[in-house]
N, C-alpha and C positions, 0 to 999 in steps of 0.2 A: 504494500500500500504506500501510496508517497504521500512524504511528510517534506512541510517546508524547514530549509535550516537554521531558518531564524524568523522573527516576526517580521511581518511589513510595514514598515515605521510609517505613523500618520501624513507625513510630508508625501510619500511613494504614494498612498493609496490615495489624497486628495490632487495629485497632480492627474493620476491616472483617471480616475474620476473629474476632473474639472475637466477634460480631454474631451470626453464623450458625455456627458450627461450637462449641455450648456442650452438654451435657447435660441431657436432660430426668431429672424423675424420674420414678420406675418408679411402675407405675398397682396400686395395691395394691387389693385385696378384702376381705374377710373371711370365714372360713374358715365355710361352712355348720354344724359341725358345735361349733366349739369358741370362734369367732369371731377367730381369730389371724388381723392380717394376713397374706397371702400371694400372689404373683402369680398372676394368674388362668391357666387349665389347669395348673396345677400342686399337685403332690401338698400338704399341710400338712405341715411338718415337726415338730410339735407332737402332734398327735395320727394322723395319718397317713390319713387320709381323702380322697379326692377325687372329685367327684360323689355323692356320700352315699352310697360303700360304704368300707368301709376295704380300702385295698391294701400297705398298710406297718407293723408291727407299730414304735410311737414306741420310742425308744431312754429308757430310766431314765437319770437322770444323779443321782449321788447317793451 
């Protein structure tokens, strides 16, 4: 059975780990209609449109 020959010192396993377990960022589009970023299949929060019909009446702020 294998055994390791010594411990994996915290330094080794958080580098190894900060390696591969990091955060992408989120893959933006622009919005058909009004041109606002926004994640793709998702509605615009700006003008409310998705797939070039409107399904969300945008919110005034003002």
């Amino acid at each position: 059975m294998a055994v390791p020959r010594s411990k994996t010192s915290k330094a080794v396993t958080k580098r190894r780990r900060g390696v591969n377990m990091h955060l992408d960022t989120p893959n933006l589009v622009a919005c058909g209609n009004c041109g606002n970023l926004v994640l793709p299949h998702h509605v615009c929060k700006k003008c409310g449109f998705y797939k070039g019909r409107q399904v969300l009446t945008p919110e005034v702020n003002g």
